[in-house]
N, C-alpha and C positions, 0 to 999 in steps of 0.2 A: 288152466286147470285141465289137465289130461288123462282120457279115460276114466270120466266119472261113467260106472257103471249105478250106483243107486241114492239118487239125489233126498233129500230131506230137506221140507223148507218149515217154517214154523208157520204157526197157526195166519191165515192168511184172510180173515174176516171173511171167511164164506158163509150163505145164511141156508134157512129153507125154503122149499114151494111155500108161496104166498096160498093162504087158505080160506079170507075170508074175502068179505067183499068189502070194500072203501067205504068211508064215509061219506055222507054227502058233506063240501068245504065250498067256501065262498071263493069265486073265479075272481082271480087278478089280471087285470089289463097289461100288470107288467111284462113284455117277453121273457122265457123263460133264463135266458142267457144273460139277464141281469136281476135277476131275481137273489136276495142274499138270503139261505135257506141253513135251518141249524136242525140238530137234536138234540130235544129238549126234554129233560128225565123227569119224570111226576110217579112213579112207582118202583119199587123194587119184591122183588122176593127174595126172602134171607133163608139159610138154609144154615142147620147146626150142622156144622164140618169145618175144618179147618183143611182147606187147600187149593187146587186152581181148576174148578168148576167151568164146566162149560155146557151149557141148554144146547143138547141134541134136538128134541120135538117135543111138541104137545099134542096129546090125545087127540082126534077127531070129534070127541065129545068134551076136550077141555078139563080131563081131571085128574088127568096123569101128565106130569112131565118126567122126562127124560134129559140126562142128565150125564157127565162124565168126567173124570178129574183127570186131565190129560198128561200128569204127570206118571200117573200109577195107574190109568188103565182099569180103573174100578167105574163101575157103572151103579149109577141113584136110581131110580125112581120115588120121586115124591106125589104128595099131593098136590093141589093148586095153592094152599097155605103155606107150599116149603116143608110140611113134614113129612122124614123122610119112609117111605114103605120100604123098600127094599135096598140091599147094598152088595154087590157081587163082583165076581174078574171070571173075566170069559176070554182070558188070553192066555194059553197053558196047552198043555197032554192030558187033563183030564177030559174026561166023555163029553163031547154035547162040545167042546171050547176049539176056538181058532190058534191056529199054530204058526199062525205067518199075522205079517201087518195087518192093521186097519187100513184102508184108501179112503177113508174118510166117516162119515159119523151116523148112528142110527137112525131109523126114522120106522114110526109104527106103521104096521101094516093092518092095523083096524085096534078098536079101543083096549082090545087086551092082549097083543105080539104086537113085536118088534122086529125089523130086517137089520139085521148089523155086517155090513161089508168088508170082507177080509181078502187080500190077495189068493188066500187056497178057500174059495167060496164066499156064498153067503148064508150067512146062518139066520134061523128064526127061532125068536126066546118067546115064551113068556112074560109078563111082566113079573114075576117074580124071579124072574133068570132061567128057569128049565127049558133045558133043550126041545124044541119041536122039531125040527128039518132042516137039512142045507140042503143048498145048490150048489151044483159044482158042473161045470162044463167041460168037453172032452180035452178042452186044453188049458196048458198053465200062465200062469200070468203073475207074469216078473217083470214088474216098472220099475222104469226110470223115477220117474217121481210119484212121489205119492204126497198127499195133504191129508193128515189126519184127520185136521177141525174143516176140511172141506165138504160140503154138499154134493158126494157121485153116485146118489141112489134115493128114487122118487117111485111112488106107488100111485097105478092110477087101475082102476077099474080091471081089478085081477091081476096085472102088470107090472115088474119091477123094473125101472129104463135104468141103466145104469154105464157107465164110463170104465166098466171091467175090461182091460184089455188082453192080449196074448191071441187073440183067434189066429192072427197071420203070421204068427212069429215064426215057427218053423217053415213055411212057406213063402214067405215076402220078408222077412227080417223086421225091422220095431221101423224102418224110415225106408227114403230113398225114391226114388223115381216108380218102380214099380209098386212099392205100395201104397204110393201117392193115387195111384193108377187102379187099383182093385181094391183096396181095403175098406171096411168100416170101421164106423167111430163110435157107435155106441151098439150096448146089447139089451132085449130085452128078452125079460124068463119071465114065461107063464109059471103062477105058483101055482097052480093046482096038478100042472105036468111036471114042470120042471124044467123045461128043453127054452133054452138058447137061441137065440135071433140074433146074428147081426144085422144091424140096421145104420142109416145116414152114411151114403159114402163123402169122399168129398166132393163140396158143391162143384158146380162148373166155374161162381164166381168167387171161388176162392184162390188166393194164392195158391195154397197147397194142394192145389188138382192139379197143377203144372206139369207137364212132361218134358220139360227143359230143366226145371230146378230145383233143385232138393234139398228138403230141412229137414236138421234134428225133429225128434220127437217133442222135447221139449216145447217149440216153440206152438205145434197145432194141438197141446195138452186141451180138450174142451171144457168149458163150464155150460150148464144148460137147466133149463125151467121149463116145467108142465104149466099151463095154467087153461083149464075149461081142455076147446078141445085142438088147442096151438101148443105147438113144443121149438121152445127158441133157444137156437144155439151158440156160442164164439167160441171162437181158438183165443187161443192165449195170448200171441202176437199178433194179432189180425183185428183193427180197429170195424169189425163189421158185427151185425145180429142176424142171424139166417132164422126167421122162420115157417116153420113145416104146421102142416095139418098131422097132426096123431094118427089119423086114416091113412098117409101120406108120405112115409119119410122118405123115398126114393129122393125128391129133390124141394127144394125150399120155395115154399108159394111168393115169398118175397125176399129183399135184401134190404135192411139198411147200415147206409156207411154212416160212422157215430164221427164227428166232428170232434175229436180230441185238439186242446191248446196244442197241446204237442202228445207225442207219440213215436220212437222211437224202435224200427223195428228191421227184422233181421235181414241182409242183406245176404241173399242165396251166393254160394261160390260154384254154382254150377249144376250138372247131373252127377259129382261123385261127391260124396262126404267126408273130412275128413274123420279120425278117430276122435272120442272124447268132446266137448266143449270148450270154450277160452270163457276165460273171469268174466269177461266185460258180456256174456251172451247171460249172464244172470241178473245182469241191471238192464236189461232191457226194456220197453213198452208191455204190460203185462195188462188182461184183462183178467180180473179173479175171480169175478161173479158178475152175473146177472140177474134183477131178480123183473119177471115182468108184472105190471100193474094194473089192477082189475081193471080204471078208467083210461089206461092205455099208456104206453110209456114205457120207459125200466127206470131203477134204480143200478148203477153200474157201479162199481169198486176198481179202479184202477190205479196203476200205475204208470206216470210219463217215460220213463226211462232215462236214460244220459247217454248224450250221446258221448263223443270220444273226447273231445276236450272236457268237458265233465268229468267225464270219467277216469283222465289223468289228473285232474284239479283234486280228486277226492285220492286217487292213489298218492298222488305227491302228498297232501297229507295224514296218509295212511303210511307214512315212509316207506314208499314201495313194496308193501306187502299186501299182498291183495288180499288175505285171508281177515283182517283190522281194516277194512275198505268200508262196514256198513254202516258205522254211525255216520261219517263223512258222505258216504251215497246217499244216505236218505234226508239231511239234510238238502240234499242239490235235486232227489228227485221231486217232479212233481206229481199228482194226481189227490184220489181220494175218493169219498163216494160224490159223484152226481146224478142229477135226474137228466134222464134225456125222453125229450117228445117223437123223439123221431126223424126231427129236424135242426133243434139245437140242442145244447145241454147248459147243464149253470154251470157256474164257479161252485169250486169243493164245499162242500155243506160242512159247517163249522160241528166240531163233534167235542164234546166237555174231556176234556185231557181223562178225569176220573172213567170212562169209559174206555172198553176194550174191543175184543171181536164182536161183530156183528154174529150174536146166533141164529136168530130166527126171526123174518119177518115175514108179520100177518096183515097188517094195513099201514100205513102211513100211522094210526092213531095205535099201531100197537106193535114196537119192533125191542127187541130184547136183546141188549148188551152184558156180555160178561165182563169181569171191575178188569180195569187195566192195573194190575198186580206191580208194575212200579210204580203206583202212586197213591197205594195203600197197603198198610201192614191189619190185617183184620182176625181175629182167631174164632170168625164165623164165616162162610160166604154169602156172597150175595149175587146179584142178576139185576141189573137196572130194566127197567120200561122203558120205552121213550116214545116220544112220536115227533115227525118230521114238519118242521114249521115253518112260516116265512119269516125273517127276523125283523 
């Protein structure tokens, strides 16, 4: 697949910053790495709509959610009952609306705005939808990939951290050895000024600080969590956790390497790149989220990848066409969500087929799926609860 300039992947179970604190749960002697661990649904919130719903955030006071139908791009707010306050599209040429994509999904910036992430800015609503403010920095930002239903923007104490790119573009290009070498990977805007920081270059113990070898952008796309006063990072193809102090981002107070069964990940062809991507750099080792946990830990969303006999097993029966490749790939990949201590991880935690993307998780005892849409026809929505159990 040659010269993809603007990739689209579908909703990829990203969640949000964890907000609360853990229950207290009764400790198991089991290692974690054989521990059989499921989610397990005891709640829903129903919502009168007919269409494919997905829980952005919940209030900082729990009384508003946020909400989006990501087919059409219309935004809910409800109550914490499911009924609905408000109903709006803030993707158009009218005043106050975004004109280029979403990179990913809203999240409040205190109990009555919202921060909604668009490649030309960021915008601040209302809960009722009226426009208050964007952000917008001196330069443009035209990605490769983007994740709608992904988590690339977190508020912490005046702060938006976000995974906006473009700063180097005219300067260092999107990849490549030099901007392996100077670049940064995330931004943060002061909302009361406005003005832009890049921040986190790459680590030193990362592949992609390399100055022999060079990757697509693709592969060091980051996922990343706030939680308290640690902000932890991964690339996408890079089975590691970096985490920084908030005070701190120049470099990572720690590393850890996450023990995947398997992990399948991109093999540099040197210091020049070639154009475009190849098929098989899509089923790769992919990390899609992280989420960190108040008693310490993550919660990880992954997938193994395939490697190259794999990945001709599923083409041969894709009759050579690599475009009909993914039912067949995803049967052969592995991965899924696991916990990881730090030092091992489990086996994929069994998830009820009826469940979808992971929207938002708040504790182990409170983590919010949206319905997995082929495996119910419903002419209301709905939002499962679930909480993480040992089976």
């Amino acid at each position: 697949m040659k010269n993809l300039t603007h990739l689209y992947l579908l909703p990829l179970a990203f969640s949000i910053l964890a907000c609360s604190g853990e229950k207290e749960e009764t400790k198991t002697s089991t290692p974690l790495s054989e521990q059989a661990l499921k989610f397990e649904i005891y709640d829903s919130l129903v919502v009168d709509y007919l269409g494919n719903l997905q829980l952005m955030d919940i209030s900082p006071d729990g009384n508003s959610i946020l909400m989006i139908d990501m087919n059409t791009d219309t935004i809910f707010v409800s109550d914490k009952s499911g009924k609905i306050l408000y109903k709006f599209k803030k993707y158009g040429d009218a005043p106050g609306s975004h004109t280029r994509d979403r990179y990913g999904v809203a999240v409040f910036a205190s109990n009555q705005e919202f921060l909604l992430p668009s490649t030309d800015g960021i915008y601040k609503y209302a809960l009722n939808g009226d426009f208050v403010k964007k952000y917008k920095p001196e330069f443009e930002y035209f990605p490769s990939l983007i994740i709608p239903s992904g988590n690339s923007l977190q508020v912490k104490d005046g702060k938006a951290y976000t995974n906006y790119g473009g700063r180097y573009n005219d300067e260092l290009g999107r990849n490549g050895i030099d901007y392996q070498q100077k670049s940064t990977q995330l931004e943060v805007i002061d909302l009361e000024t406005g003005d832009f920081s890049g921040v986190i270059p790459f680590p030193e113990t990362s592949k992609f600080s390399s100055s022999e070898l060079a990757y697509q952008e693709l592969f060091f796309y980051p996922s990343f969590r706030i939680l308290g006063d640690s902000l932890y990072l991964s690339f996408r193809n890079e089975p590691k956790i970096f985490t920084y102090s908030v005070s701190d981002l120049s470099s990572p107070a720690s590393v850890r390497n996450i023990p995947f069964r398997e992990f399948i990940e991109k093999s540099s062809e040197g210091k020049e790149l070639s154009n475009g991507l190849n098929f098989e750099d899509l089923v790769l080792g992919t990390i899609n989220n992280i989420i960190s946990l108040q008693k310490g830990g993550f919660l990880i969303d992954y997938t193994g990848g395939l490697t190259k006999e794999k990945y001709n097993q599923a083409l041969e029966e894709a009759e050579g066409q690599p475009n009909k490749i993914w039912p067949f790939a995803e049967k052969l990949n592995t991965g899924g969500y696991v916990l990881f201590d730090g030092n091992q991880i489990s086996s994929p935690i069994e998830k009820p087929t009826i469940l979808g993307n992971m929207d938002k998780y708040v504790s182990k005892e409170e983590i919010w799926f949206s319905l997995n849409f082929s495996e119910a026809e419903n002419d209301y929505s709905v939002i499962y609860k679930a909480r993480l159990i040992e089976k």
